[in-house]
MARBAKOL-800303 format. One record per residue: residue number from 1; x, y, z of N, C-alpha, C, O in turn; residue in one letter; chain. Coordinates in steps of 0.001 Angstrom, whole numbers, plus 500000, padded with zeros to 6 digits. Example, Ala and Ser with C-alpha at 12.3 -4.5 7.8 and 13.67 -1.06 7.14 Angstrom:
2
k = 1 n.u = 513190 n.v = 494310 n.w = 507800 ca.u = 512300 ca.v = 495500 ca.w = 507800 c.u = 513200 c.v = 496700 c.w = 507800 o.u = 514236 o.v = 496681 o.w = 508465 r = A c = A
k = 2 n.u = 512850 n.v = 497750 n.w = 507080 ca.u = 513670 ca.v = 498940 ca.w = 507140 c.u = 512900 c.v = 500030 c.w = 507870 o.u = 513409 o.v = 501138 o.w = 508039 r = S c = A
This chain:
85
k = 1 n.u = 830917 n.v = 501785 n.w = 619255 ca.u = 829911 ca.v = 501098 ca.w = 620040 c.u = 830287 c.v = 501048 c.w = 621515 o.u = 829501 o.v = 500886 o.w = 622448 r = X c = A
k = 2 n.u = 831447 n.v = 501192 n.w = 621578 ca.u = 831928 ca.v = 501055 ca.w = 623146 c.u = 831472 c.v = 502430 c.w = 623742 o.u = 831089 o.v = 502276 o.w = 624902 r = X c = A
k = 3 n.u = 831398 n.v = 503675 n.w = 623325 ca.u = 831098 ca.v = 504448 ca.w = 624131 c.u = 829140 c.v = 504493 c.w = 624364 o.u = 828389 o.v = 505088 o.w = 625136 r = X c = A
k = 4 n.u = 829033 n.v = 503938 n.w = 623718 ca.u = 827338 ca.v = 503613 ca.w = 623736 c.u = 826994 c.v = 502503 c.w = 625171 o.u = 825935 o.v = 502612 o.w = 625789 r = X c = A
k = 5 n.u = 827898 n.v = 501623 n.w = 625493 ca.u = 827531 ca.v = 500466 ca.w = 626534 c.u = 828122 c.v = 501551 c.w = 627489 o.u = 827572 o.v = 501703 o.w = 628580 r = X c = A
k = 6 n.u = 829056 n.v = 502212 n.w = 627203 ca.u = 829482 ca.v = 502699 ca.w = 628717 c.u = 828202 c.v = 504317 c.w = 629089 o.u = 828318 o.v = 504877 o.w = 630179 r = X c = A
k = 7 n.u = 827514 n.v = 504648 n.w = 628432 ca.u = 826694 ca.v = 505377 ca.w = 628483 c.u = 825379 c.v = 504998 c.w = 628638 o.u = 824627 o.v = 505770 o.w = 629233 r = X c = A
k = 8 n.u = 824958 n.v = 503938 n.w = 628208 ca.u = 823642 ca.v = 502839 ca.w = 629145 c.u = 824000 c.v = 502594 c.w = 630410 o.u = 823137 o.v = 502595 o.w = 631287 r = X c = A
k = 9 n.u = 825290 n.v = 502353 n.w = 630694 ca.u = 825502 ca.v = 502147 ca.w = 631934 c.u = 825427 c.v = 503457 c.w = 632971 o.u = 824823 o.v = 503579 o.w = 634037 r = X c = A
k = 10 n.u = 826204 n.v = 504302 n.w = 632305 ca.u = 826206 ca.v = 505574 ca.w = 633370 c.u = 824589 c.v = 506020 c.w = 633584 o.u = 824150 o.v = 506584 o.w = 634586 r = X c = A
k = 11 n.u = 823655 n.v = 505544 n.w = 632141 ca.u = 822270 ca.v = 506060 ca.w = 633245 c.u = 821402 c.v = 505127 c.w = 633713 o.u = 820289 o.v = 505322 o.w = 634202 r = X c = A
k = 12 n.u = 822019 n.v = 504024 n.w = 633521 ca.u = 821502 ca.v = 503117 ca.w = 634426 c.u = 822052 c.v = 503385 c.w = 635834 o.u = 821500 o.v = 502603 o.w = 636608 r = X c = A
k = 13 n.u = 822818 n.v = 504086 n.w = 636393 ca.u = 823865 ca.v = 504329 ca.w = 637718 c.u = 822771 c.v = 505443 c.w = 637757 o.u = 821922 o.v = 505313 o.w = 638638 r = X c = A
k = 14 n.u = 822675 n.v = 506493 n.w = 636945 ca.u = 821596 ca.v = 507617 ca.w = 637399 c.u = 820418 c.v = 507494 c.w = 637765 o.u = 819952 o.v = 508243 o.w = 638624 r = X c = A
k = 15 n.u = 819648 n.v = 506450 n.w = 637143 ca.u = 818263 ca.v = 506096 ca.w = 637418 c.u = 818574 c.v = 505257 c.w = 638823 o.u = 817501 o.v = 505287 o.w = 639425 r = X c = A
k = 16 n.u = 819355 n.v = 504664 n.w = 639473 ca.u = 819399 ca.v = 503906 ca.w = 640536 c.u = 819598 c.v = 504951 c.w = 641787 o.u = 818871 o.v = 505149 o.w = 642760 r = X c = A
k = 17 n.u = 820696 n.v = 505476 n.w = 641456 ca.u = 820572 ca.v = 507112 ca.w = 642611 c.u = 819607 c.v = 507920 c.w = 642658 o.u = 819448 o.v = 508560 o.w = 643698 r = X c = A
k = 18 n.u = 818683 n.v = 508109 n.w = 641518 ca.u = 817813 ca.v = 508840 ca.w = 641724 c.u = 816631 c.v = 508301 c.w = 642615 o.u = 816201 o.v = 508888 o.w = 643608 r = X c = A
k = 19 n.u = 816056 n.v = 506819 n.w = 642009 ca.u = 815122 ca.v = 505954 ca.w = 642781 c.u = 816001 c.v = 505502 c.w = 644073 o.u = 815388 o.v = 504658 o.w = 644725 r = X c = A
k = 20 n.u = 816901 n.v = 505737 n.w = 644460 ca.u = 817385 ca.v = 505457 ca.w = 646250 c.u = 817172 c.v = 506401 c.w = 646853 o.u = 816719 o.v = 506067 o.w = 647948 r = X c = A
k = 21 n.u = 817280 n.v = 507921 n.w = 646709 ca.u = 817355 ca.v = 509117 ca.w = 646738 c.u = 815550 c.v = 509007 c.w = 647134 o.u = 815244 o.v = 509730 o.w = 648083 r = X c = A
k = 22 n.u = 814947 n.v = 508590 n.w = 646816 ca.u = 813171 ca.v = 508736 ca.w = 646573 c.u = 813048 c.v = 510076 c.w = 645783 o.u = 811929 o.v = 510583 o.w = 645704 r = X c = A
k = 23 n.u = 814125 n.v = 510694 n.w = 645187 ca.u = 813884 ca.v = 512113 ca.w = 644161 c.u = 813180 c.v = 511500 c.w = 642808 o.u = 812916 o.v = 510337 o.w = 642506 r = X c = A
k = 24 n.u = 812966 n.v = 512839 n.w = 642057 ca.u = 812058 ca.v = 512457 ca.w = 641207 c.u = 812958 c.v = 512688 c.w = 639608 o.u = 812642 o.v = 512359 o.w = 638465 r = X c = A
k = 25 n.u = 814261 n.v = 513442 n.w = 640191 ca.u = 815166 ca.v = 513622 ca.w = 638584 c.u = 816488 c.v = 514345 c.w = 639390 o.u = 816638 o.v = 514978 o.w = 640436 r = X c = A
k = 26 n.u = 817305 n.v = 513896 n.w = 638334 ca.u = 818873 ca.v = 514420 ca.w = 638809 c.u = 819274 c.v = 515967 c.w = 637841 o.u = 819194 o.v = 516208 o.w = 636636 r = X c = A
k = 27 n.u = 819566 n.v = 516513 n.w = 638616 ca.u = 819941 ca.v = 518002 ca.w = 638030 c.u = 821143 c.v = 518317 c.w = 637830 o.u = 821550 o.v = 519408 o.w = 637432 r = X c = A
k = 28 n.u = 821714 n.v = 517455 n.w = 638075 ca.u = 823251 ca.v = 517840 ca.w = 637790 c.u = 824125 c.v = 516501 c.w = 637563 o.u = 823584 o.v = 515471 o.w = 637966 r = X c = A
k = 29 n.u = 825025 n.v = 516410 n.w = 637148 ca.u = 825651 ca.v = 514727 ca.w = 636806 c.u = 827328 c.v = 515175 c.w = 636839 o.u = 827705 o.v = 516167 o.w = 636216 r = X c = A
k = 30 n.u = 827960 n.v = 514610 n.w = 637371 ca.u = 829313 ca.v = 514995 ca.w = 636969 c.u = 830549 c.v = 513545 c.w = 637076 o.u = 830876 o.v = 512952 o.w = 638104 r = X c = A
k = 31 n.u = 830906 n.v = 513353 n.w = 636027 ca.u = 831959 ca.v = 512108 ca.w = 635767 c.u = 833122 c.v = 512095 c.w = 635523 o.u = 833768 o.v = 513043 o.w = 635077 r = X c = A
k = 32 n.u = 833523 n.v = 511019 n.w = 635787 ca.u = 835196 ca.v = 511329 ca.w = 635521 c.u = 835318 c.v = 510408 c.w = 634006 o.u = 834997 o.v = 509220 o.w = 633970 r = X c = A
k = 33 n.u = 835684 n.v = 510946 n.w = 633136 ca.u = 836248 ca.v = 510557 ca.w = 631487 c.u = 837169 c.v = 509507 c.w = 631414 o.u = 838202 o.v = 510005 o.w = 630967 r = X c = A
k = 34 n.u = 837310 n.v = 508489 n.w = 631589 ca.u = 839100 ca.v = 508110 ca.w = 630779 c.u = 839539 c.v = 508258 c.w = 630062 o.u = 839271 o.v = 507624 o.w = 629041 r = X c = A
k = 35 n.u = 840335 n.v = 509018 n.w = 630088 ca.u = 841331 ca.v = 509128 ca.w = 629363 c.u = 841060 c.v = 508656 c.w = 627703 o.u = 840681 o.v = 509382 o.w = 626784 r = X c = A
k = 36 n.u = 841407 n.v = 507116 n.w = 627664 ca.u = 841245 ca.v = 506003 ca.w = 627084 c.u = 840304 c.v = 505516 c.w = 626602 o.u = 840362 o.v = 504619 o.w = 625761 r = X c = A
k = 37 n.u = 838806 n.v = 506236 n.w = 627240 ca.u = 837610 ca.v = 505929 ca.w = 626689 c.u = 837205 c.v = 505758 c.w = 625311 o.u = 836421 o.v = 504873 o.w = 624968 r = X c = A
k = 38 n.u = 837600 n.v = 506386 n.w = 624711 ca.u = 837129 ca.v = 506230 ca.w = 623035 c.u = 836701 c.v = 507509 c.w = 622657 o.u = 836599 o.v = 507651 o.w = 621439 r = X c = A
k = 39 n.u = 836322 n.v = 508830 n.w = 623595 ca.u = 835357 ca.v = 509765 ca.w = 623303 c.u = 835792 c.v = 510636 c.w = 624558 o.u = 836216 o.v = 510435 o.w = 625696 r = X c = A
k = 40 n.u = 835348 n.v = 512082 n.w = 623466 ca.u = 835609 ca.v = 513311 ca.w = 623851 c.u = 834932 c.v = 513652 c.w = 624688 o.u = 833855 o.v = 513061 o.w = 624602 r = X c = A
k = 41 n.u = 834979 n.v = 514510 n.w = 625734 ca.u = 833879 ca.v = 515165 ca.w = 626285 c.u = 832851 c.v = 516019 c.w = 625643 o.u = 831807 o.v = 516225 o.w = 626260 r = X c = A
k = 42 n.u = 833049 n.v = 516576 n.w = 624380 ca.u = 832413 ca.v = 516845 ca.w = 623814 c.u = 831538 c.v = 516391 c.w = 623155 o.u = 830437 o.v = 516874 o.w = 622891 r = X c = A
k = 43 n.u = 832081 n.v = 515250 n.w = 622800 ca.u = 831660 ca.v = 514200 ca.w = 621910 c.u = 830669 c.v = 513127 c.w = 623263 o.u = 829608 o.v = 512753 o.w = 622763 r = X c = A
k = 44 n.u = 830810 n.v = 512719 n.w = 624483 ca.u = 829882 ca.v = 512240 ca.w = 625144 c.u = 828943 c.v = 513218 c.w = 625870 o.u = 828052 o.v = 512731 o.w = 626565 r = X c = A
k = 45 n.u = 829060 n.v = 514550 n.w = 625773 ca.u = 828195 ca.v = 515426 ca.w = 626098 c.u = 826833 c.v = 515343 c.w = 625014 o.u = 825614 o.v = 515247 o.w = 625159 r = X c = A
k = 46 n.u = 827864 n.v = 515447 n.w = 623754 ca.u = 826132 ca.v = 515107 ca.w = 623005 c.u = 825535 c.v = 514165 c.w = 622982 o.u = 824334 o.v = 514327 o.w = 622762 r = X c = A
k = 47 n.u = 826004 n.v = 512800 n.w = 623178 ca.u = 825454 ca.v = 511520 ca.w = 623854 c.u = 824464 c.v = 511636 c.w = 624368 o.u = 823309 o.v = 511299 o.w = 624110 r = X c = A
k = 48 n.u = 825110 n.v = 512317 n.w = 625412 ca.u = 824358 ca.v = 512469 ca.w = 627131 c.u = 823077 c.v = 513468 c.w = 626560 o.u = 822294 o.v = 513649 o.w = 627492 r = X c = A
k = 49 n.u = 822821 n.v = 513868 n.w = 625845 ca.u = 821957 ca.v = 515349 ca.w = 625576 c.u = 820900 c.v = 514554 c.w = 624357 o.u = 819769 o.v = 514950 o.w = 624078 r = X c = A
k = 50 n.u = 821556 n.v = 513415 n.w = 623771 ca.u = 820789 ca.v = 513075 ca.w = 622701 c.u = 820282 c.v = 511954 c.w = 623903 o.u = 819153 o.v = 512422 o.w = 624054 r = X c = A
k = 51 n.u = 820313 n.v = 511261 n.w = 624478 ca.u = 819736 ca.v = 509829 ca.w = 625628 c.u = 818839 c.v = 510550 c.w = 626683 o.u = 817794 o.v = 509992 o.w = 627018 r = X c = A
k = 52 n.u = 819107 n.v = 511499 n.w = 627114 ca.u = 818266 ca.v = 512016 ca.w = 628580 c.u = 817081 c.v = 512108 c.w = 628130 o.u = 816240 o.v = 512138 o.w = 629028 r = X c = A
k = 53 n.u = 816669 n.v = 512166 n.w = 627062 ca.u = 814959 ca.v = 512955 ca.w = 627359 c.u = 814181 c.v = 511498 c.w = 627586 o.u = 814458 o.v = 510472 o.w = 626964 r = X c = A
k = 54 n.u = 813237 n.v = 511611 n.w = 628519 ca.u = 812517 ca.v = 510440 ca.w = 629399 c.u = 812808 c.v = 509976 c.w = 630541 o.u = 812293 o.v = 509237 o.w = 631380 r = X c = A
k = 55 n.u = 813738 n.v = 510560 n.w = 630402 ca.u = 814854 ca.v = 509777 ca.w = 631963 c.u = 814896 c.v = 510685 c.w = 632694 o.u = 814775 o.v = 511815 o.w = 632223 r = X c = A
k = 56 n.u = 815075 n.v = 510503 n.w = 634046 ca.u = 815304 ca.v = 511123 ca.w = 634877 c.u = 816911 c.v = 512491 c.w = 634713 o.u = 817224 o.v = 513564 o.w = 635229 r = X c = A
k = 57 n.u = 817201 n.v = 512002 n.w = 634184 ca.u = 818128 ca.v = 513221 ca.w = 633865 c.u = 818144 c.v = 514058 c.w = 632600 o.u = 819086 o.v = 514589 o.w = 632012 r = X c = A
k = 58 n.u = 816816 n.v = 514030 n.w = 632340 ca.u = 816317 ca.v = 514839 ca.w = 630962 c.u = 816664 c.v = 516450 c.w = 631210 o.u = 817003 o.v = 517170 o.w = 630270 r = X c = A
k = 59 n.u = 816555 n.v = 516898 n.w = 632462 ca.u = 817094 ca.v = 518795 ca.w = 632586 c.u = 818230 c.v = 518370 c.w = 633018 o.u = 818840 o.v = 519389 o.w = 632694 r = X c = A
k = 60 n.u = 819036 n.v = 517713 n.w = 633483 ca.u = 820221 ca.v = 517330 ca.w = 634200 c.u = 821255 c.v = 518015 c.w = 633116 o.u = 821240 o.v = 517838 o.w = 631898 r = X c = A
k = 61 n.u = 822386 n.v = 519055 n.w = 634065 ca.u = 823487 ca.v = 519350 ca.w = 633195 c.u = 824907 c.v = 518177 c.w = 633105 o.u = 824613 o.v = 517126 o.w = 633675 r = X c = A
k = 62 n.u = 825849 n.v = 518174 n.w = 632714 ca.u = 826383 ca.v = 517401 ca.w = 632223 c.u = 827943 c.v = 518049 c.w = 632474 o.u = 828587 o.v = 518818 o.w = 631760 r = X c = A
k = 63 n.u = 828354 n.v = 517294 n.w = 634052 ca.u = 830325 ca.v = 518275 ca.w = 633794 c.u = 830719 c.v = 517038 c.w = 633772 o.u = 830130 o.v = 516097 o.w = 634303 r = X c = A
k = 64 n.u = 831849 n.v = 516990 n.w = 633085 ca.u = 833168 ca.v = 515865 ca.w = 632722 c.u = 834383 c.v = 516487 c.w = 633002 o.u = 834676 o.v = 517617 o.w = 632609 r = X c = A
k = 65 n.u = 835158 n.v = 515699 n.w = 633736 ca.u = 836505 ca.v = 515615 ca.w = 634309 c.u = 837242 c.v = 514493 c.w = 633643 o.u = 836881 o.v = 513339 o.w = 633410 r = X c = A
k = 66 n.u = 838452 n.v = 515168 n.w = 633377 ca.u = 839302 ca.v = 514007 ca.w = 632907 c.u = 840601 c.v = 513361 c.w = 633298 o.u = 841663 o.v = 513883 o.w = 633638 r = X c = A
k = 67 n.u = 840165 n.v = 511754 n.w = 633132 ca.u = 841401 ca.v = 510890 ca.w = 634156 c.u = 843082 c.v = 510872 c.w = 632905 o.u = 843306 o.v = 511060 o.w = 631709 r = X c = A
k = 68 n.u = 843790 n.v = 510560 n.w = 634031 ca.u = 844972 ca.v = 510567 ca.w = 633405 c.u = 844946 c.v = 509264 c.w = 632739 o.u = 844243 o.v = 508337 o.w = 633139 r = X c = A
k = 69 n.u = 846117 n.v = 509166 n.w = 631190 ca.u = 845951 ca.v = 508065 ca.w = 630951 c.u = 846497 c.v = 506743 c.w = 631562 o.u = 846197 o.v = 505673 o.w = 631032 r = X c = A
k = 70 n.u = 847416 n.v = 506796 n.w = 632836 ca.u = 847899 ca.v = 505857 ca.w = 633864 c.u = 846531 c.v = 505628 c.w = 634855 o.u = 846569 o.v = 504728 o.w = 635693 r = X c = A
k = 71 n.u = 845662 n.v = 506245 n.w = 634758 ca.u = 844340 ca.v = 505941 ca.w = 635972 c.u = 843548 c.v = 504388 c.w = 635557 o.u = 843147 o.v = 503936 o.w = 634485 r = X c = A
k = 72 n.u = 843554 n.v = 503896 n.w = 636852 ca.u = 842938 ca.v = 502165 ca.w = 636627 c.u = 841993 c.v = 502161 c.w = 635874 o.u = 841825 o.v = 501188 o.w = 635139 r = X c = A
k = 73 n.u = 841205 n.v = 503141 n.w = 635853 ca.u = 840221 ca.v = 503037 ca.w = 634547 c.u = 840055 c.v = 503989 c.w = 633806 o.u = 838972 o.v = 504570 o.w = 633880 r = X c = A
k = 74 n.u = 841026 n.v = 504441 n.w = 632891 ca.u = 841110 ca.v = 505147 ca.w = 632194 c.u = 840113 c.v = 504658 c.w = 630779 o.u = 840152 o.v = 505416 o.w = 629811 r = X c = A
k = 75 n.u = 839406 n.v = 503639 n.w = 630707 ca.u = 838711 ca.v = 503107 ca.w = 629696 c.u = 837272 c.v = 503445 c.w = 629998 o.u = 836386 o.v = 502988 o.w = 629275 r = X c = A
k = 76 n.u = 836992 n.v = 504216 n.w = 631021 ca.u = 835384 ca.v = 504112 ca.w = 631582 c.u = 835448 c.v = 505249 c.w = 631544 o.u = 836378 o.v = 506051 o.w = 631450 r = X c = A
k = 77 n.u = 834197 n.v = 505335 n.w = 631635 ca.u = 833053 ca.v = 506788 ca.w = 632492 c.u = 832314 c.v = 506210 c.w = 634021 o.u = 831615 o.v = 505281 o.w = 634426 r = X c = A
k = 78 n.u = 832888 n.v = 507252 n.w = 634444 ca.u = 832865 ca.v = 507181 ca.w = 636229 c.u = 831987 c.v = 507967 c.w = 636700 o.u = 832219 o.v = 509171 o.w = 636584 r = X c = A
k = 79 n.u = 830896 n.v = 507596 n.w = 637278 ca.u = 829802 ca.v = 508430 ca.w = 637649 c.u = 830514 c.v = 509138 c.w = 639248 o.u = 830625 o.v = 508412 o.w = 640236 r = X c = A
k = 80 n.u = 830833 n.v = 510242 n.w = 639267 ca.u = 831132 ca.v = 510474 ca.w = 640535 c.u = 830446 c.v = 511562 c.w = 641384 o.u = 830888 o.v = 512036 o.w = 642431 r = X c = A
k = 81 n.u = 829191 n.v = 511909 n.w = 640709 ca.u = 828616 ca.v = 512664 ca.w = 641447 c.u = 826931 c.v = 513034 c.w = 641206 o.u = 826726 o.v = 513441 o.w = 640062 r = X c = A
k = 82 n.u = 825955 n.v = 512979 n.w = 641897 ca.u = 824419 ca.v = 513302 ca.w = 641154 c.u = 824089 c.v = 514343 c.w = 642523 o.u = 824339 o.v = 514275 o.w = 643727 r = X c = A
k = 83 n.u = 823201 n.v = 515594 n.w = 641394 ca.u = 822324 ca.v = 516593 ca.w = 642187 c.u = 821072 c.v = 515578 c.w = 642007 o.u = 820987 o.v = 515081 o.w = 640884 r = X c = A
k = 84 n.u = 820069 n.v = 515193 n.w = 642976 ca.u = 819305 ca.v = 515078 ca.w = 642738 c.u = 817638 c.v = 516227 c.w = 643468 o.u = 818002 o.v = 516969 o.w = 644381 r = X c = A
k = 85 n.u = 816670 n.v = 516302 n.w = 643253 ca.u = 815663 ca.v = 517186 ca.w = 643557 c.u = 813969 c.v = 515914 c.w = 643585 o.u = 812854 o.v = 516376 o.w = 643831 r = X c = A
């Protein structure tokens, strides 16, 4: 369940950049993993692929980077980057 709150959150962070942006959808997304998170990149890629459709990051691709397990938040997903259009 924990990787589920931290993935409402990351598109709640997307839908807010996108509506500041005045764009209409994000095309690209890229985050940093912890380590520690609970979940694979693989495993929150299909997350991310099963949640997008309706949302603004419904075509949006999906890169993940991963934190060391000494990084202050090695327990999160870190939104660190949006294409938006």
């Amino acid at each position: 369940m924990h990787e589920l709150s931290l993935l409402n959150d990351l598109f709640k962070k997307i839908e807010t950049v996108v509506m500041d942006n005045n764009a209409e959808r994000a095309t690209h997304v890229t985050v940093q993993l912890g380590a520690l998170a609970h979940i694979s990149p693989n495993h929150l890629r299909e997350h991310f692929d099963q949640a997008k459709p309706g949302t603004s990051a419904e075509n949006a691709d999906l890169e993940v980077h991963l934190t060391e397990q000494n990084h202050p938040q090695a327990q999160d997903i870190m939104l660190e980057s949006i294409e938006v259009e």
